[in-house]
Every structure is written in C-alpha cells, then in structure tokens.
C-alpha positions as CSV (number, residue, x, y, z in Angstrom):
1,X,-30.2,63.7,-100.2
2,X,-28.5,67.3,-101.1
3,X,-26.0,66.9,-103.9
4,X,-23.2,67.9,-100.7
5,X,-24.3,64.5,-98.7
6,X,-24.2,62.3,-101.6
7,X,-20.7,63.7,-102.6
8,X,-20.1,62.9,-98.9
9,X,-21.2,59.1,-98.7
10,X,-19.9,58.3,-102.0
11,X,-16.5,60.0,-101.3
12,X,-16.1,58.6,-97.9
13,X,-16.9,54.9,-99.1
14,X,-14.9,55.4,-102.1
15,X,-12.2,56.2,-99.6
16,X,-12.5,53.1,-97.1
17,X,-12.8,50.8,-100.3
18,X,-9.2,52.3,-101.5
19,X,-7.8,51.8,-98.1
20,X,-10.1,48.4,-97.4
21,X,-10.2,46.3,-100.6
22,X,-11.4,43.4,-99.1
23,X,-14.0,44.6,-97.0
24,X,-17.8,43.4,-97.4
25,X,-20.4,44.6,-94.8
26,X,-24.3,44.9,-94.3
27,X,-25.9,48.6,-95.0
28,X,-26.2,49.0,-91.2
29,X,-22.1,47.8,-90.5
30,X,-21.1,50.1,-93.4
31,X,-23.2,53.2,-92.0
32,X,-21.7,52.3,-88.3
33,X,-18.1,50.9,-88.8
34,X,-17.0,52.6,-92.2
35,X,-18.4,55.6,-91.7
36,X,-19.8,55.9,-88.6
37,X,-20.6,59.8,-86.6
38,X,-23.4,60.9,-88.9
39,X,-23.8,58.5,-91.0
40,X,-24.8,55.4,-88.1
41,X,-28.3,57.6,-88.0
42,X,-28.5,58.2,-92.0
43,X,-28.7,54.7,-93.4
44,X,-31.2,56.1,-96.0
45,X,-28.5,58.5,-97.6
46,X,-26.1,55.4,-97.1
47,X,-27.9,53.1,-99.2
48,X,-28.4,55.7,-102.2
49,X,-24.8,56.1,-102.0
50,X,-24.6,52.4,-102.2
51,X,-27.2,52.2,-105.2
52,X,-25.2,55.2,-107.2
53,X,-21.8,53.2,-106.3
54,X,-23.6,49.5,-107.6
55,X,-24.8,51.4,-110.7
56,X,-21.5,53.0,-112.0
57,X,-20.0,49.3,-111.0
58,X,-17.5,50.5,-108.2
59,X,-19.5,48.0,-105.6
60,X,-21.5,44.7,-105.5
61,X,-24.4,43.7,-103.6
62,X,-24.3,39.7,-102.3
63,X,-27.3,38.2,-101.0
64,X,-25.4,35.7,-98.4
65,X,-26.7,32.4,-97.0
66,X,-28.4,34.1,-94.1
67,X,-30.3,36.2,-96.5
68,X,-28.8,39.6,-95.2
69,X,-27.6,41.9,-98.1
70,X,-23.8,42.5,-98.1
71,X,-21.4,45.1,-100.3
72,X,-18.3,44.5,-101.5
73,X,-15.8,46.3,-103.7
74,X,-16.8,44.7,-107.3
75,X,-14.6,42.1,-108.1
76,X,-13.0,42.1,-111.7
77,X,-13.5,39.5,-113.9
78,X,-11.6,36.6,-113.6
79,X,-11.9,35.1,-117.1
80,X,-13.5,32.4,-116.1
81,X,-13.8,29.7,-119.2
C-alpha cells in the first residue's frame, strides 16, 4: 500500500465512523458499503487500514457468534466495577 492509499482508507473510514458511530461491519461490507468504488476490489489495503485504525485504538475487531470478524468504532470505557 503507497503512503497516498493508506491516507485514503484511513481517512475515508475515519470519515464514515464520524458520520456513522454506531456502525459495525465485516471487512468485505466495509470495503463495499462504506467505501465502496475502488475500494469493493481492494480489500487487502482495507484491512491494513483496519489493522493501523485497531492499533492506534480508533476501531475494534469482534469475533461474533457466527464466527465472521466485525469492526466497530472502539467503544470507551464504561467503568465497569
């Protein structure tokens, strides 16, 4: 991935999650429905975009009950005691 496509990815999911706060998809309904145009064929540069967002803690990966992988915007903590 060029430093210009991960800018890209990252910018454009950073977007949808500002105006989408609730949303949670599968790598292949994020590349399709949040992005879509390029990126539907591009799921590898979708998922390091995914990875970068997980790492800096701007996303969460949830392994659901049908054992698909989902994202989310991260959830802050809730204080739980």
């Amino acid at each position: 991935m060029t430093n210009a496509d991960r800018v890209a990815v990252v910018n454009a999911l950073s977007e949808y999650l500002h105006r989408n706060p609730e949303a949670c998809d599968t790598l292949d309904g994020i590349a399709n429905w949040w992005l879509g145009g390029e990126w539907s064929q591009r799921t590898d540069l979708v998922q390091d975009a995914l990875d970068e967002l997980e790492e800096i803690g701007v996303i969460e990966r949830i392994h659901a009950s049908d054992g698909r992988i989902r994202y989310r915007r991260r959830r802050p903590d809730r204080g739980v005691h």
